[in-house]
Residue frames as a rotation matrix with the C-alpha (Angstrom) as fourth column:
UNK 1
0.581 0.814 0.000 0.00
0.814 -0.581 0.000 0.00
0.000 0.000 -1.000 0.00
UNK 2
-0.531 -0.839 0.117 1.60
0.812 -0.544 -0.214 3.35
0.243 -0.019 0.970 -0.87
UNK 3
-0.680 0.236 -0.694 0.67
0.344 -0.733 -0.587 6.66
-0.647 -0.638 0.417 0.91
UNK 4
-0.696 0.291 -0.657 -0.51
-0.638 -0.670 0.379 8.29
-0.330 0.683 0.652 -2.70
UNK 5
-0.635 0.765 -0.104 -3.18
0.494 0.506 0.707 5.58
0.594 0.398 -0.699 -3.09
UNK 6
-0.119 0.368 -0.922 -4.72
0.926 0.375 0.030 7.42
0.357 -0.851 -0.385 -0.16
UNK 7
-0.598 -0.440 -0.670 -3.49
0.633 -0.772 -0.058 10.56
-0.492 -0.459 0.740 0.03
UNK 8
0.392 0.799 0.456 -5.57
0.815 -0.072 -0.574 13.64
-0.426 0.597 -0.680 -1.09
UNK 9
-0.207 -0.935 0.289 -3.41
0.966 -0.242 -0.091 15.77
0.155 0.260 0.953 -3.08
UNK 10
-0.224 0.359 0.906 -6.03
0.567 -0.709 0.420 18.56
0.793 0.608 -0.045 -2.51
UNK 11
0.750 0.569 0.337 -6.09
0.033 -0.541 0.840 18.37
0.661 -0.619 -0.424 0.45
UNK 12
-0.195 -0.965 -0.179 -2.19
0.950 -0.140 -0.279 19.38
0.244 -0.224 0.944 1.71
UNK 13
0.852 0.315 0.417 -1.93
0.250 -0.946 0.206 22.14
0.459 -0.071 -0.885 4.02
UNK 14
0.353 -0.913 -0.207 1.08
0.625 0.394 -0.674 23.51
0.696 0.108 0.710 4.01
UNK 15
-0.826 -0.527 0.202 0.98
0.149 -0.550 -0.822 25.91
0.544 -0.649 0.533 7.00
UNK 16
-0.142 0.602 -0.786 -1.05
0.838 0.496 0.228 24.89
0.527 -0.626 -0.575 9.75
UNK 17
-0.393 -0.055 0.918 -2.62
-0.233 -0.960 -0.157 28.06
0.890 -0.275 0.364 11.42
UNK 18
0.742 0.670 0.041 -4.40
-0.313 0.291 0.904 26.53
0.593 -0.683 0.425 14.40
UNK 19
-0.519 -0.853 -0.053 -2.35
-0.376 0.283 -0.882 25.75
0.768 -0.438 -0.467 17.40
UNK 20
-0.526 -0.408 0.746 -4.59
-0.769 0.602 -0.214 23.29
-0.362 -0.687 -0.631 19.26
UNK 21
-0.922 -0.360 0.144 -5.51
-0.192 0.745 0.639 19.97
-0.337 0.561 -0.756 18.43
UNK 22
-0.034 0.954 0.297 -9.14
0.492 0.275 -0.826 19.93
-0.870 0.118 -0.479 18.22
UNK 23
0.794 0.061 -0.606 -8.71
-0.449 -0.613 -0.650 23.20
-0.411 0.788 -0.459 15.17
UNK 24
-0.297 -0.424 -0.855 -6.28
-0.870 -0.250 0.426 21.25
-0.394 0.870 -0.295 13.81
UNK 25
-0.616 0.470 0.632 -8.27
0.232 0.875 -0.425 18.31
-0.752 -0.115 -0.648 13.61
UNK 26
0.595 0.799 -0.085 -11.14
0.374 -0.370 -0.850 20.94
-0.711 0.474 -0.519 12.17
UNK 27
0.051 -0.479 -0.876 -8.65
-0.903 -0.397 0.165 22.64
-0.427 0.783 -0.452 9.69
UNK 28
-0.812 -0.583 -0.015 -7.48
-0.379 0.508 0.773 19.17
-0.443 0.634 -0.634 8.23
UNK 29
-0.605 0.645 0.468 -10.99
0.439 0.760 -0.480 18.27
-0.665 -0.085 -0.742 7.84
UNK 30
0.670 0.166 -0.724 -11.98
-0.397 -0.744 -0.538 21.75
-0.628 0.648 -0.432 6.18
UNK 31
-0.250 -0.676 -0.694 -9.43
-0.776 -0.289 0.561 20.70
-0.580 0.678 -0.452 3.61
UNK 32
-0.890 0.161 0.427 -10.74
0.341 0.857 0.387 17.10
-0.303 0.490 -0.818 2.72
UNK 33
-0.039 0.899 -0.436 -14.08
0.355 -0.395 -0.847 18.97
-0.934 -0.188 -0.304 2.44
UNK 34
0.428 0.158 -0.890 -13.30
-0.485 -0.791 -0.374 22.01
-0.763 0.592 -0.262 0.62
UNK 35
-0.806 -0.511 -0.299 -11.56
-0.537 0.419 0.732 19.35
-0.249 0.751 -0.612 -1.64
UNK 36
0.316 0.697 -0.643 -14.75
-0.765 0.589 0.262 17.18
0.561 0.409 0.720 -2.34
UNK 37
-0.676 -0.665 -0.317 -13.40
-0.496 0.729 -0.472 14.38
0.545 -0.162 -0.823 -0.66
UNK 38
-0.457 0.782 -0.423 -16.26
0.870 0.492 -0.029 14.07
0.186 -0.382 -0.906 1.96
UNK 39
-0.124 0.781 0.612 -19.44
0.394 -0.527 0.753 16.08
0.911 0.334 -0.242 1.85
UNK 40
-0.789 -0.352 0.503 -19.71
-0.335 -0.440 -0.833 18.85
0.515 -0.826 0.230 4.10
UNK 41
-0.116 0.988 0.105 -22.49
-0.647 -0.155 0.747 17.74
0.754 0.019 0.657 5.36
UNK 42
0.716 -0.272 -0.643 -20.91
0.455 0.880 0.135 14.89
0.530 -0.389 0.754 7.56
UNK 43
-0.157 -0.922 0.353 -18.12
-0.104 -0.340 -0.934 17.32
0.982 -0.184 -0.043 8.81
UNK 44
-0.047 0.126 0.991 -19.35
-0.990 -0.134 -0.030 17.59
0.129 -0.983 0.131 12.40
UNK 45
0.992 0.067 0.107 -20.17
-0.104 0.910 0.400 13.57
-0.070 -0.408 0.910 12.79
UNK 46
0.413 -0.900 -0.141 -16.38
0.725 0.418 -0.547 12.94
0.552 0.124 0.825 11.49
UNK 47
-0.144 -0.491 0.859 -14.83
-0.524 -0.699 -0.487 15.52
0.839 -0.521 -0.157 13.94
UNK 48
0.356 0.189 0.915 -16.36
-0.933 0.014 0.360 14.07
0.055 -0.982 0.181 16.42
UNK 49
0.928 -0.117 -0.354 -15.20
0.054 0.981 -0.185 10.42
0.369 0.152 0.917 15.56
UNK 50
0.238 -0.942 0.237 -11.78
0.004 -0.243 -0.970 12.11
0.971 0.232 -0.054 15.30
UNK 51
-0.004 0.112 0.994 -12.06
-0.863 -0.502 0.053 13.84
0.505 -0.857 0.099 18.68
UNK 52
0.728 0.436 0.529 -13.67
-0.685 0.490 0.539 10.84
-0.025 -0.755 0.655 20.22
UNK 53
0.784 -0.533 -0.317 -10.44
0.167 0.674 -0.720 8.75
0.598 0.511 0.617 18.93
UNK 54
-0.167 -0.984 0.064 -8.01
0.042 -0.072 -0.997 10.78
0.985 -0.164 0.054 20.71
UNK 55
0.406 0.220 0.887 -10.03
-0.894 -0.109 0.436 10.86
0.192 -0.969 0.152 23.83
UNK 56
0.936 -0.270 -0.227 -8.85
0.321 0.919 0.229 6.90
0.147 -0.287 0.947 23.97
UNK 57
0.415 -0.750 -0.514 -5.50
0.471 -0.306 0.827 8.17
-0.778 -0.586 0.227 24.01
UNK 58
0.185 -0.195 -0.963 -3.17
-0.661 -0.750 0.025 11.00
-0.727 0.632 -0.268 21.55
UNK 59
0.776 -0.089 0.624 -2.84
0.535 0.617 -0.577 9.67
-0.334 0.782 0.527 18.57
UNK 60
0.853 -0.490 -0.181 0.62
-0.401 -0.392 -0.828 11.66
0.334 0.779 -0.531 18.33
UNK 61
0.941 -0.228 -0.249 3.68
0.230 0.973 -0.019 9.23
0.247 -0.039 0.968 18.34
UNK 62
0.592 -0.737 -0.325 6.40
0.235 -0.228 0.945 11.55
-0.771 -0.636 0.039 19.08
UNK 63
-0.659 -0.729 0.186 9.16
0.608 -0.369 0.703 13.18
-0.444 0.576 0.686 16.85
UNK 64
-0.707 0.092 -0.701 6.96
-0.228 -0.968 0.103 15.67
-0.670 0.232 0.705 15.59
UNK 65
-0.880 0.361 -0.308 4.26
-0.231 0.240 0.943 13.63
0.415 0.901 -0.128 14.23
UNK 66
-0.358 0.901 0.244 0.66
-0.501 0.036 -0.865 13.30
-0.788 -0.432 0.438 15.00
UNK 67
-0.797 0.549 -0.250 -1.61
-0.022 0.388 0.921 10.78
0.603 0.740 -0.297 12.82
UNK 68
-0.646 0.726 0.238 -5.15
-0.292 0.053 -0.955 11.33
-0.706 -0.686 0.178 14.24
UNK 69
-0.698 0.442 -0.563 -7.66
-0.544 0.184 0.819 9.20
0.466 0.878 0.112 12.67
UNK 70
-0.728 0.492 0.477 -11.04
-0.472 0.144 -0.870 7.27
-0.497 -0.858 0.128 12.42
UNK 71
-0.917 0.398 0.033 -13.53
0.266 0.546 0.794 5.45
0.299 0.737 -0.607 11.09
UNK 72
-0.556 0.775 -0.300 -16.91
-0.499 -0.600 -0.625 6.74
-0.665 -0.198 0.720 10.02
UNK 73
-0.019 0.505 0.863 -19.98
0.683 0.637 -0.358 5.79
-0.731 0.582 -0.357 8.18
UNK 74
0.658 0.219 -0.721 -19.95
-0.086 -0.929 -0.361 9.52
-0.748 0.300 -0.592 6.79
UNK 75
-0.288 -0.686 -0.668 -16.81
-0.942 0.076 0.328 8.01
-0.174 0.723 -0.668 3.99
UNK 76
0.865 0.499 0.062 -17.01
-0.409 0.770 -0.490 5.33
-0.292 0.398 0.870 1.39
UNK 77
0.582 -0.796 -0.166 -12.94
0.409 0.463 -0.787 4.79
0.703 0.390 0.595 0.90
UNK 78
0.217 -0.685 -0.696 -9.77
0.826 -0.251 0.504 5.24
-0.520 -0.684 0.511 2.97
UNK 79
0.585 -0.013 0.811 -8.73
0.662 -0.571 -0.486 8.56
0.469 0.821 -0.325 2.65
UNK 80
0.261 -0.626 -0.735 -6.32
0.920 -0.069 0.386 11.21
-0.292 -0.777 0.558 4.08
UNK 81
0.952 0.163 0.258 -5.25
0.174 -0.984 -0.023 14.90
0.250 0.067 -0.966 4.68
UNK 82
0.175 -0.943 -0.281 -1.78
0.894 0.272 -0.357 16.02
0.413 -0.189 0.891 5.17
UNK 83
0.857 0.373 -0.354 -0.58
0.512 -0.689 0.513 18.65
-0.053 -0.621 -0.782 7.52
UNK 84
0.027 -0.817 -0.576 2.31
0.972 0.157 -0.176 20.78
0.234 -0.555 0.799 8.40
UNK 85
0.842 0.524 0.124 2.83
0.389 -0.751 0.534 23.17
0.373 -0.402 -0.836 10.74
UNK 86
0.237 -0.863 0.446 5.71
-0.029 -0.465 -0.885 25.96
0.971 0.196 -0.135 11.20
UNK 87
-0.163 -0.219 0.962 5.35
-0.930 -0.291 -0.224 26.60
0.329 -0.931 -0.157 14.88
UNK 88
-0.750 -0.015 -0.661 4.30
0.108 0.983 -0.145 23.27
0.652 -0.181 -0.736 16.13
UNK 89
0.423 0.855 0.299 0.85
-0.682 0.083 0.726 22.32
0.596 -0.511 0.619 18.16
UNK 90
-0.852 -0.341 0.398 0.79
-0.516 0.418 -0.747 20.61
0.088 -0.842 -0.532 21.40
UNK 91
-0.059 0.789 -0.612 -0.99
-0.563 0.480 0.673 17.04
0.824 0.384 0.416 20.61
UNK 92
0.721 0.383 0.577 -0.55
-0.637 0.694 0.336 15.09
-0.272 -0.610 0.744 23.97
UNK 93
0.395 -0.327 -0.858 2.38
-0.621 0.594 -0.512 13.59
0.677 0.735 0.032 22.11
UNK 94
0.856 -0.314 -0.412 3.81
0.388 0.915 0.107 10.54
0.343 -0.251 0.905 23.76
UNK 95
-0.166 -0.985 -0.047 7.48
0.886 -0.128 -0.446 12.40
0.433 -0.116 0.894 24.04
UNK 96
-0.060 0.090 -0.994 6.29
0.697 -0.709 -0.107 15.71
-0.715 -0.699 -0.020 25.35
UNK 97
-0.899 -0.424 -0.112 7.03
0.278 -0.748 0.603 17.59
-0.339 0.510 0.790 21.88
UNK 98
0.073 0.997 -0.014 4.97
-0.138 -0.004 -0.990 19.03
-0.988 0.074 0.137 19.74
UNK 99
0.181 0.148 0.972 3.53
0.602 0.765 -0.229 18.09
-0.778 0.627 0.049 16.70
UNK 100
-0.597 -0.576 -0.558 4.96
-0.320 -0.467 0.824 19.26
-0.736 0.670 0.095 13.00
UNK 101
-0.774 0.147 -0.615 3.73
-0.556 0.307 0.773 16.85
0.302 0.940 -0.156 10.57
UNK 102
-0.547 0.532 0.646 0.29
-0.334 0.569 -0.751 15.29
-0.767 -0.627 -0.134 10.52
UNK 103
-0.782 0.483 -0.395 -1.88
-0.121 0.503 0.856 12.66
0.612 0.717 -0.334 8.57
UNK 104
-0.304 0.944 0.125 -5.69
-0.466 -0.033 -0.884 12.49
-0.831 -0.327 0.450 8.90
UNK 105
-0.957 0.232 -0.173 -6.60
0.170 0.934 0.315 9.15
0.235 0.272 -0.933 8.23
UNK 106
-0.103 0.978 0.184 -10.54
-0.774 0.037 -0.632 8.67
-0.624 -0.207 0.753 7.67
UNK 107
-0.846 0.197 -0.495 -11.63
-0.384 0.419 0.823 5.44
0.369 0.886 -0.280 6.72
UNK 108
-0.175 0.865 -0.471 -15.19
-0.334 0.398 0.855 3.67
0.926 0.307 0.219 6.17
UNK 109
0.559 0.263 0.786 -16.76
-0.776 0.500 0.384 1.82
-0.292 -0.825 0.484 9.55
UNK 110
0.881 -0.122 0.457 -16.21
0.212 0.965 -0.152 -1.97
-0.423 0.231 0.876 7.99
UNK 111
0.878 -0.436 -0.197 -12.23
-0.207 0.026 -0.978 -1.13
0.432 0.899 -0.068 7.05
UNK 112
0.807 -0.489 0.332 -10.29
-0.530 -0.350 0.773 -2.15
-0.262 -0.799 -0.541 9.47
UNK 113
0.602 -0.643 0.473 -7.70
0.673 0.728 0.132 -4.12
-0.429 0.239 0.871 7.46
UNK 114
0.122 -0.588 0.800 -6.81
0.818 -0.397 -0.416 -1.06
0.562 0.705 0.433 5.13
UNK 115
0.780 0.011 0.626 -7.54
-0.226 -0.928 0.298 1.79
0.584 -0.374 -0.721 7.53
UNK 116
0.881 -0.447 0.157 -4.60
0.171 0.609 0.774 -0.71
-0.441 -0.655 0.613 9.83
UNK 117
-0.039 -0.868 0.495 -1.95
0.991 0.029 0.129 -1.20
-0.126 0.496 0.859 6.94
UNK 118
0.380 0.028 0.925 -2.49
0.322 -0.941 -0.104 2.86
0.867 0.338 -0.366 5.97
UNK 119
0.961 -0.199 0.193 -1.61
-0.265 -0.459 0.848 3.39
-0.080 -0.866 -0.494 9.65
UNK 120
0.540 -0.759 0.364 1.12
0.700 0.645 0.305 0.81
-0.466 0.090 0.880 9.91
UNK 121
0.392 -0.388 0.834 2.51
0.884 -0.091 -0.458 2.34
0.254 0.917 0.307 6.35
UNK 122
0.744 0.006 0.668 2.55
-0.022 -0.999 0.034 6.21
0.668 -0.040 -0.743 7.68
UNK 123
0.909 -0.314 0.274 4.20
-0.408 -0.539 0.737 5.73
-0.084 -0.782 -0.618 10.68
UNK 124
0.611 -0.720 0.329 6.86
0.398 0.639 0.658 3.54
-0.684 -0.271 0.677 9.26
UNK 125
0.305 -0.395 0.867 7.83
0.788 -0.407 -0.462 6.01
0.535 0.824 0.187 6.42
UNK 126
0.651 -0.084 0.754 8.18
-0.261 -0.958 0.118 8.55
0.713 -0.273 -0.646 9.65
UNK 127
0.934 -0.348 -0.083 10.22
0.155 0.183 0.971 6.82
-0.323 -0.919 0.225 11.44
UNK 128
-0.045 -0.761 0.647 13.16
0.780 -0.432 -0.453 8.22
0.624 0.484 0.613 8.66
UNK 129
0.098 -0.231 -0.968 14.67
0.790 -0.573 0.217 11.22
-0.605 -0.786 0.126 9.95
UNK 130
-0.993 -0.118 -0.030 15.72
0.035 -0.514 0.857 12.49
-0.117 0.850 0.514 6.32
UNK 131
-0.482 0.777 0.404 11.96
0.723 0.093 0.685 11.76
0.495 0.622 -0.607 5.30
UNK 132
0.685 0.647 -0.335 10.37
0.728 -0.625 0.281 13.86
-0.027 -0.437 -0.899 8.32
UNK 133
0.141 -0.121 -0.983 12.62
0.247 -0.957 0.154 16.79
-0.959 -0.264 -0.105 7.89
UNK 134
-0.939 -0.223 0.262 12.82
0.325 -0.325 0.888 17.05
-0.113 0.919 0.377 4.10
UNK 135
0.272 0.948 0.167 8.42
0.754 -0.317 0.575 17.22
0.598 -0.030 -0.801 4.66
UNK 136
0.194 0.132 -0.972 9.30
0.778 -0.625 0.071 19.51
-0.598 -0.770 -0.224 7.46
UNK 137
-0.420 -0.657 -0.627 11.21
-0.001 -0.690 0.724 21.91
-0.908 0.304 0.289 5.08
UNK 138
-0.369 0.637 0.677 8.44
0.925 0.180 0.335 21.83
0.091 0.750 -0.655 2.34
UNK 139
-0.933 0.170 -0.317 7.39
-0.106 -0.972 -0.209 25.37
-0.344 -0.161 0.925 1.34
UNK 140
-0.393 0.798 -0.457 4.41
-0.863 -0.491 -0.116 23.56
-0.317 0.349 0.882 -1.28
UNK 141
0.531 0.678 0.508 2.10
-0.623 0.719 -0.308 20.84
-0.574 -0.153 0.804 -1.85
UNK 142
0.679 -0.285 -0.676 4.29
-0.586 0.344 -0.734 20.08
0.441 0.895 0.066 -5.24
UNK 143
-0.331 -0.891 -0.312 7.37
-0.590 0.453 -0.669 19.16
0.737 -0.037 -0.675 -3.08
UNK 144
-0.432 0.476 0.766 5.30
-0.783 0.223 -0.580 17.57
-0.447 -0.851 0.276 -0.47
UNK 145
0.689 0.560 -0.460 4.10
-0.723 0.499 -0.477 15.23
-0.038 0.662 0.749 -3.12
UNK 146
0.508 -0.749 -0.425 7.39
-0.447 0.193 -0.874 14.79
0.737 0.634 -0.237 -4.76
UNK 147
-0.422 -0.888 0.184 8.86
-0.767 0.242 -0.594 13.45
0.483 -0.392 -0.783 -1.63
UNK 148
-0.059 0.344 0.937 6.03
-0.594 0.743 -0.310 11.34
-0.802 -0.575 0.161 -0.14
UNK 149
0.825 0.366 -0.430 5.76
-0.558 0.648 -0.519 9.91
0.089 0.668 0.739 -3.87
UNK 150
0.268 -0.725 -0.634 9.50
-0.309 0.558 -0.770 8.89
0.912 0.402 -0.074 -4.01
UNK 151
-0.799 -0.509 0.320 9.77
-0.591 0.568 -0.572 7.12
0.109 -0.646 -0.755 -0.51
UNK 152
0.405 0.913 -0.057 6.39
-0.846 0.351 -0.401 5.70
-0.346 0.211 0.914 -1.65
UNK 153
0.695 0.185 -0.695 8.63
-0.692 0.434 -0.576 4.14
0.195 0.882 0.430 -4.40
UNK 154
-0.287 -0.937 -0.199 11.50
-0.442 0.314 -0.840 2.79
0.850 -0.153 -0.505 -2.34
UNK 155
-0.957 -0.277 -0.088 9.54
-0.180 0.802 -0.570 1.29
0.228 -0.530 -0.817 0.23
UNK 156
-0.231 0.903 -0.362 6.72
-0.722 0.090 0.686 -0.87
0.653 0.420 0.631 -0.71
């Protein structure tokens, strides 16, 4: 499974304005929206999913990375938002830092095999150091592509 099967390219935000986690939760969602991805009309049930996800515990893993995600009936495929943020947001992370780089993972209710490996996949392409700071040091979606596409292609 490679990130860009998943990723929405429309919905990359390359300068996170929100500094806590619920608004950036609601910003990464405004972006899968305002991209078509999922109909606004569902935005408030999938926040809350989100939300209610991280009440179980943060869903940010440390080094500067947050993946908050969930599963809703409100989507019909695995899908994702990408984040990054200059100043950094304080997610609850696991290490104490805060968070830089985030994926917002939404997939279907009944997906728990792909919405698993899509986790799995993200957090092992962050556990590079070159990979999170070359995303960190993205100015635009283009290179933000261009680098999740080509460690897409080197590890499958």
């Amino acid at each position: 499974m490679k990130i860009m099967d998943f990723l929405s390219k429309k919905a990359i935000v390359t300068d996170i304005k929100s500094s806590k986690k619920e608004d950036v939760i609601k910003e990464l969602v405004d972006a899968l929206i305002n991209n078509t991805e999922i109909e606004k009309r569902s935005r408030n049930r999938l926040i809350e999913a989100l939300i209610a996800r991280e009440s179980l515990g943060s869903t940010a893993i440390g080094q500067g990375i947050a993946i908050p995600h969930a599963k809703c009936d409100c989507v019909d495929k695995l899908t994702a938002a990408f984040g990054l943020s200059k100043k950094g947001v304080d997610f609850d992370s696991l290490d104490g830092e805060p968070a830089y780089i985030f994926f917002l993972l939404v997939a279907p209710q009944d997906s728990a095999g792909p919405h698993l490996k899509a986790l799995a996949r993200i957090s092992r392409l962050l556990k590079d150091k070159y990979f999170r700071d070359g995303l960190r040091s993205c100015a635009d979606e283009k290179s933000i592509i261009k680098i999740i596409s080509q460690e897409d292609e080197k590890k499958v």
